[in-house]
N, C-alpha and C positions, 0 to 999 in steps of 0.2 A: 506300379500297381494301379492306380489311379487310371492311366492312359488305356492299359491294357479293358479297364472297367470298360471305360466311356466306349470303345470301341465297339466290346460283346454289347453295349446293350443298345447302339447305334444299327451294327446287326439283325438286332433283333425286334426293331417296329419297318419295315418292310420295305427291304434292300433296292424291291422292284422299284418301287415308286420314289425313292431319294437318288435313284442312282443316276450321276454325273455320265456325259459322254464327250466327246469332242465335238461336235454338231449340236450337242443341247446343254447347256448353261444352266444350274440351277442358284439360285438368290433364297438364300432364305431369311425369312423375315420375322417379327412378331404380332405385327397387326395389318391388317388389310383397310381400304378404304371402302365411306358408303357407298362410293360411284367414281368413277373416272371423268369427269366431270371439271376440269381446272379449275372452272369460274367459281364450282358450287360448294368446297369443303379445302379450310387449311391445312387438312391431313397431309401427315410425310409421309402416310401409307398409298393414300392420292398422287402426291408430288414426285415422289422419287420417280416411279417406272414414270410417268409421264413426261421427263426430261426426253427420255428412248422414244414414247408415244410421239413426241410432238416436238416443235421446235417456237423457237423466240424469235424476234426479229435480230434481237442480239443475244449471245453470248456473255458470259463471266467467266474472265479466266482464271489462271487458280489462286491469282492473288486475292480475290473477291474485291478487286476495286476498280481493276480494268476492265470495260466494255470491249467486246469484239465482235465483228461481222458474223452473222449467221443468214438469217434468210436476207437483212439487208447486207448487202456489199459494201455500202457506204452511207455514211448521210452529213447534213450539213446543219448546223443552227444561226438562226439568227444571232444577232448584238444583244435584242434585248430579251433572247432565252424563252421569246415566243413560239417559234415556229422553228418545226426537226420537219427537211428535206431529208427522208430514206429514199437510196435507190436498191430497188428490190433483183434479187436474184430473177432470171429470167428461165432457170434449166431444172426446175423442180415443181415434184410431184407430191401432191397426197397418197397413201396408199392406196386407195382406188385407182389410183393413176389418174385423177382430174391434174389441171395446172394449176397451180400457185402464182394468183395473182394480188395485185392490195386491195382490191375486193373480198378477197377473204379477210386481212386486216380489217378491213372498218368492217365488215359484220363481227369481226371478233372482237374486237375493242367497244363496238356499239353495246353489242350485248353483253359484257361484262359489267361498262358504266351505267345499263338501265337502272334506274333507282329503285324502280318499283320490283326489281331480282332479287334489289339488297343482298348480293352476292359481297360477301367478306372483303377480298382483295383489293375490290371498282378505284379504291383511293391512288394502287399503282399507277395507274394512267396518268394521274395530274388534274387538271378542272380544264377538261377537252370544251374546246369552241366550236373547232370544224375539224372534220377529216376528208380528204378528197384525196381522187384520183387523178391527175391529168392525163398519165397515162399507163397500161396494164404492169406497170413494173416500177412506178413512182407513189408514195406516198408524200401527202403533204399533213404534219401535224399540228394544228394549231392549240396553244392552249390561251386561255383566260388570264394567267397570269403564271409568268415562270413556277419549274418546278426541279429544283435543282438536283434531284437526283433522279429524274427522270429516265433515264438510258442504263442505270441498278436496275429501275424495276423494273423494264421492261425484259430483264432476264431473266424474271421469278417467273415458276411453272405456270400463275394465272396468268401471265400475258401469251401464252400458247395461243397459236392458229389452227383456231378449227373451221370445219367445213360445214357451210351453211347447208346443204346438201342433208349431209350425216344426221345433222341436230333434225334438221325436220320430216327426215323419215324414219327417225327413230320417235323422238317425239319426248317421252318422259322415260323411255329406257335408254337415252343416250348415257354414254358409260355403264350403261348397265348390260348391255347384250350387244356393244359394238360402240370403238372409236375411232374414225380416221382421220389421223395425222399426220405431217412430215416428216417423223423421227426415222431414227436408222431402224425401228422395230413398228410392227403392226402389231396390232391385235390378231388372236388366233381366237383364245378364250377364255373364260372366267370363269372359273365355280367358288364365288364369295366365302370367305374363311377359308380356304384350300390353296387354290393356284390361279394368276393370271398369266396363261403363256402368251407369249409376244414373238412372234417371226422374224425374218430378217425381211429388210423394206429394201430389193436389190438396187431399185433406183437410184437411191440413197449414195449421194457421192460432194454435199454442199456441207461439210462438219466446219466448225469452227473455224475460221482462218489464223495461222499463229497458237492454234492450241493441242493441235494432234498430227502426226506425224501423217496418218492418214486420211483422209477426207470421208471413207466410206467406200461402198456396203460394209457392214460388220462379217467376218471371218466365222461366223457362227452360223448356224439355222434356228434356233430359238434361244428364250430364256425364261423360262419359268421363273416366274414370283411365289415363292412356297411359304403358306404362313405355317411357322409352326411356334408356336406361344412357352412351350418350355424350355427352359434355360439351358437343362443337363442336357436333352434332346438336342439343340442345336448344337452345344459342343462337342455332343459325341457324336453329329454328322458329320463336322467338321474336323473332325480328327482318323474320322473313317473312311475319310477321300466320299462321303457319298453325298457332296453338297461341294459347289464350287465359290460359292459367296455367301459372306455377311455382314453385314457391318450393324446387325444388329447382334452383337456380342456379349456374354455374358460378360461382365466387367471381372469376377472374380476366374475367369479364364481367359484374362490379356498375357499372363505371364507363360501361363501352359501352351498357347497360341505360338509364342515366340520359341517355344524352347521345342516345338513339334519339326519332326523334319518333314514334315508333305506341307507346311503352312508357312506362309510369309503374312506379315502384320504389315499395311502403308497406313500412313497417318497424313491427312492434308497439308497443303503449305499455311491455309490459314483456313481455321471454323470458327467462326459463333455459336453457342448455342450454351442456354446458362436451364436449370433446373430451379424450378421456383416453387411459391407456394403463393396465390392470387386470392389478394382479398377484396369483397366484394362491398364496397361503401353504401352503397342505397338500403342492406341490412339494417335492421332497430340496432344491433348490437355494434355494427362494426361502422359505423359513421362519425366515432372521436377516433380523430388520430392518435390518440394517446393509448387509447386499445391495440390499434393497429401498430402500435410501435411495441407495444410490447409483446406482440407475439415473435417479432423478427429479433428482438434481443434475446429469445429464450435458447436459440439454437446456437450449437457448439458447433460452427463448421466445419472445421479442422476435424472432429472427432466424425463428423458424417462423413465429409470421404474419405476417413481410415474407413468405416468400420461396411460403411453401406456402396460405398463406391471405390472399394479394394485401393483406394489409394489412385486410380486412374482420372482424376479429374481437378481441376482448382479451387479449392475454398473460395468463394464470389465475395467479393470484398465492396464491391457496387450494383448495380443492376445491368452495367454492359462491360466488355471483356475491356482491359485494361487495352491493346493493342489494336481495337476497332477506331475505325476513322469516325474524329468529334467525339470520341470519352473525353470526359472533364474528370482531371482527378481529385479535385474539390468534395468529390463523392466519394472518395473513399472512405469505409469506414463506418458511414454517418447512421445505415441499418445492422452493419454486419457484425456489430459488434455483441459476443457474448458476454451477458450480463444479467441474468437471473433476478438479483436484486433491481435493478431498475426497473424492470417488468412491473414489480412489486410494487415498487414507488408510484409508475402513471397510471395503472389499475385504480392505487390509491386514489392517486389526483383526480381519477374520473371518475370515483363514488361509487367503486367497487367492490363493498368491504366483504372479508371473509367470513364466513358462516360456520356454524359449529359444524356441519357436515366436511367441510372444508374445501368450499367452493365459494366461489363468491357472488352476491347481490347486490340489485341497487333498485329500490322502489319495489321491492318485494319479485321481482324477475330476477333468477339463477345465469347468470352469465356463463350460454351454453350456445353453441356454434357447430353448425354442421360440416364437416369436409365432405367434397367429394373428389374418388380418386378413383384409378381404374386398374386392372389386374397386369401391368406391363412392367419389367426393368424394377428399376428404383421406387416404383411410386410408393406401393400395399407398405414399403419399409418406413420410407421419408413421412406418410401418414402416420404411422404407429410412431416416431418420433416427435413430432408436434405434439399426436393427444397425448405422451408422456411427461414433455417437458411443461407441457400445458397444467396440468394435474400439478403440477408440483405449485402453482403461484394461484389456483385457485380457478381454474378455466376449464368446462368440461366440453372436451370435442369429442364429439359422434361422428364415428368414420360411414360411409356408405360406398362401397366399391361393385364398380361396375366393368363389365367386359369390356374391351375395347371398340370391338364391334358396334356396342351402342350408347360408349361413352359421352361423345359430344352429341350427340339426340339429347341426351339426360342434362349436360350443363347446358345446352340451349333454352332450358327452361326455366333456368333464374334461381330455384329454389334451393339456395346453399347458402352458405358464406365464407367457404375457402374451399380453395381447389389445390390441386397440382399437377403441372404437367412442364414440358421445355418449350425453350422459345427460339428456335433458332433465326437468324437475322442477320443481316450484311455488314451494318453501322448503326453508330450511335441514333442518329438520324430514323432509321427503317425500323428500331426498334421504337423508340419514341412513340412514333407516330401510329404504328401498329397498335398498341396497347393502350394511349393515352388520349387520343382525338375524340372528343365526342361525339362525333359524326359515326364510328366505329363500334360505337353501342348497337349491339349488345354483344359482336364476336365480331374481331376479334376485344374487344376494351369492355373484356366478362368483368372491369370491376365497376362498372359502369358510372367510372370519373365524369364530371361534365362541370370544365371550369374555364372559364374565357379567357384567363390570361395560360394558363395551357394550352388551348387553342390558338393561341395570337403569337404566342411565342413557335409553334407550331408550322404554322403559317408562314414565319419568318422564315423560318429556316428553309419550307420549302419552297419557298418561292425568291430566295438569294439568289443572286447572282454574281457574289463573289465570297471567294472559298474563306474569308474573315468574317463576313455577313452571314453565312450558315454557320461556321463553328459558335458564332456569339450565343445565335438563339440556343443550337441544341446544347450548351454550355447549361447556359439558362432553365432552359425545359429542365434536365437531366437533372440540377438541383434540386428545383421543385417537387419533383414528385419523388425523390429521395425523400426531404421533408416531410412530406404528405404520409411517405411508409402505407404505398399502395399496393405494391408488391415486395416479398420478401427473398431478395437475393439467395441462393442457397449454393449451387456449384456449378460454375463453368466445365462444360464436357467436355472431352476431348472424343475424336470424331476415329473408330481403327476399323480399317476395310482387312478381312480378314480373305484372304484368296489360297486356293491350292499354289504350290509353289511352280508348280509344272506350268501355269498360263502366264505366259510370255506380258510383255508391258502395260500393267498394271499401274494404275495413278492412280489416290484418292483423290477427290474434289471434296469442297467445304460448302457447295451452294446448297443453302435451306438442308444438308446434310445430307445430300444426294450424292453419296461415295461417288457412282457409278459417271455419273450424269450421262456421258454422251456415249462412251464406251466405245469407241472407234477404233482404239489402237489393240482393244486384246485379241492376244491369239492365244486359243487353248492348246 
């Protein structure tokens, strides 16, 4: 009965516009990005379609640990983890049909690491010295001091090549009204909160090496990016054949998914991605750790993803996936622990006593804390669970939810003291460093940590150059800011690419949760 529902009423918001064909590929989504833009926003709404948009020097295969050849063919590093020799493909084009030389590199990498961009991701690159050309199909990298995980991140959607060309005749509408890039898809068009369609890039023939059966063009003529924000709504396009992708799934329709005969459910070989609540330290209220620790003891993990995450996810037991490269499992435990009563106790300890209204003060201030959360998946719930549990030991949180669309405009601005969103990430290492560095203030490191031996320990790791020498630091690090209870573990995701069963070799990928990534092998 259920099936039959979702279906009439999938029918029934406008069959024209959802409907799937063999030449046009529809994705659909939940939230869209500000701009298309790599360098300029950590959005997965950004990141995903810009895998298809654009291409990396390297690849991530689907182990998420091995580097492969993409635009370089090959490269070489020095002894002492200075200097990456890429030798760059020679037979590829931008969508315009310009040539792809490492002159597009170094303007892409230049302009990422401008300081004065302060574009979120710059830290991927490492602490660049020189980049040169010697010749149209060689780069030379130099850094400042190794960076050991340097060739991760140059997989991430910010180390995309774009075309200098593009940015400056667009100007401040670049990703907003045109992007050209090397991927197996171009830009067609945008109309923001609705659809980004993306064409086939026929030139397109340099996919991964070792990672796809086929190298390219894609087997398709488009693929529309469809946002569409309600839950039932996607499930009942996906169960009506009139939507051929998602992987942004309603969790409490994984099991309906599986039991549908037109759907097949893939799941990656390996994801990251942990669902959190971020506390902001520079707050009057939230700058004792003792505060901050006891909001992460209040939560019954195990009972959030029964109830809020249909069971589809892992109670977070540390702040990175137990099976990501350099977890220390020293961390187990040390926030995740439900415990109501203790909450009670370090409130106590920190001169937070309860008041007859039954909330608590210290110095005649109400110990009251803003969330901000946005209208997507799990949040609007995982918020109403905090100011619950919250309430009960004497802490009054004020939820403030915002649309997607201008969610992180609003946390760009500082003025909250918890948030919630996910953090997907490669290793121990890329999460660290993402969230913890103070260099990273103020996005992506919204709690705006800023502690030297964090930083040093940081530093170590990435500037090791032997694989005992990093696991030490981010061992190290990983404790730390456990202790510290700067963020609050809540559930590792699991990553389900939901596809018609009728399109032929389908893969999920785990990169930054970009089911799709390169998409070379489907045939519809």
């Amino acid at each position: 009965m259920k099936l039959r529902w979702l279906a009439a009423m999938a029918a029934s918001f406008s069959v024209a516009s959802m409907c799937a064909s063999a030449q046009t590929l529809v994705n659909i989504r939940t939230q869209d990005a500000p701009k298309y833009d790599p360098h300029s926003n950590t959005s997965s709404g950004m990141g995903h379609p810009m895998f298809m948009m654009g291409d990396t020097l390297v690849a991530l295969d689907w182990d998420l640990k091995t580097p492969r050849p993409l635009l370089a063919k090959s490269w070489d590093v020095s002894k002492d983890g200075l200097t990456y020799t890429f030798k760059l493909r020679d037979d590829v084009t931008f969508c315009s049909g310009k040539k792809f030389t490492a002159a597009d590199v170094i303007y892409s990498f230049n302009r990422l690491a401008n300081p004065d961009a302060k574009f979120p991701f710059y830290w991927r690159l490492g602490e660049i010295d020189t980049l040169s050309a010697p010749d149209p199909h060689t780069l030379v990298y130099k850094l400042k001091r190794p960076h050991s995980e340097l060739l991760i991140d140059l997989t991430n959607f910010a180390a995309t090549i774009i075309n200098e060309d593009n940015v400056k005749a667009l100007g401040s509408d670049f990703g907003v009204k045109g992007f050209d890039g090397t991927g197996p898809l171009c830009w067609e068009s945008w109309e923001p909160r609705k659809d980004l369609v993306l064409k086939r890039h026929p030139a397109y023939k340099w996919g991964p090496a070792g990672m796809y059966k086929d190298p390219g063009p894609v087997k398709y003529e488009r693929m529309i990016w469809r946002i569409v924000p309600e839950e039932t709504t996607r499930m009942a396009a996906m169960l009506a054949g009139q939507a051929d992708f998602t992987h942004w799934a309603p969790l409490q329709a994984i099991d309906t998914f599986k039991k549908a005969p037109n759907l097949a459910v893939y799941e990656p070989d390996s994801f990251f991605s942990m669902s959190y609540y971020g506390l902001k330290t520079t707050r009057e209220h939230m700058q004792d750790r003792r505060v901050r620790a006891a909001i992460s003891h209040l939560i019954d993990r195990d009972e959030v993803n029964k109830a809020i995450f249909f069971g589809q996810g892992y109670p977070a037991r540390a702040l990175v996936h137990e099976k990501a490269q350099d977890f220390n499992p020293a961390t187990l435990d040390t926030l995740s622990k439900h415990d109501p009563a203790l909450s009670a106790r370090l409130l106590d300890e920190a001169g937070w006593k309860m008041g007859a209204d039954g909330f608590r003060y210290k110095d005649g201030k109400k110990l009251e804390l803003l969330l901000y959360s946005y209208t997507v998946g799990q949040n609007p719930k995982l918020s109403e669970v905090l100011q619950g549990a919250a309430r009960k030991v004497g802490i009054d949180i004020k939820i403030q939810m915002w649309d997607p669309t201008v969610f992180f405009q609003k946390i760009a601005q500082q003025d909250y003291d918890i948030w919630t969103l996910s953090v997907p990430y490669t290793s121990a290492g890329d999460q660290m460093y993402l969230y913890y560095y103070s260099k990273n203030r103020p996005v992506p490191n919204r709690m705006m940590w800023n502690d030297p031996e964090t930083d040093r320990l940081l530093d170590a790791g990435r500037g090791a150059i032997t694989e005992e020498a990093r696991r030490d630091a981010y061992y190290k690090v990983q404790k730390l800011v456990h202790d510290e209870a700067l963020m609050i573990p809540l559930i590792h995701s699991r990553l389900h690419l939901i596809a018609r069963k009728s399109i032929k070799n389908v893969r999920a990928h785990g990169n930054y949760g970009a089911a799709l990534y390169k998409g070379l092998d489907i045939q519809p």
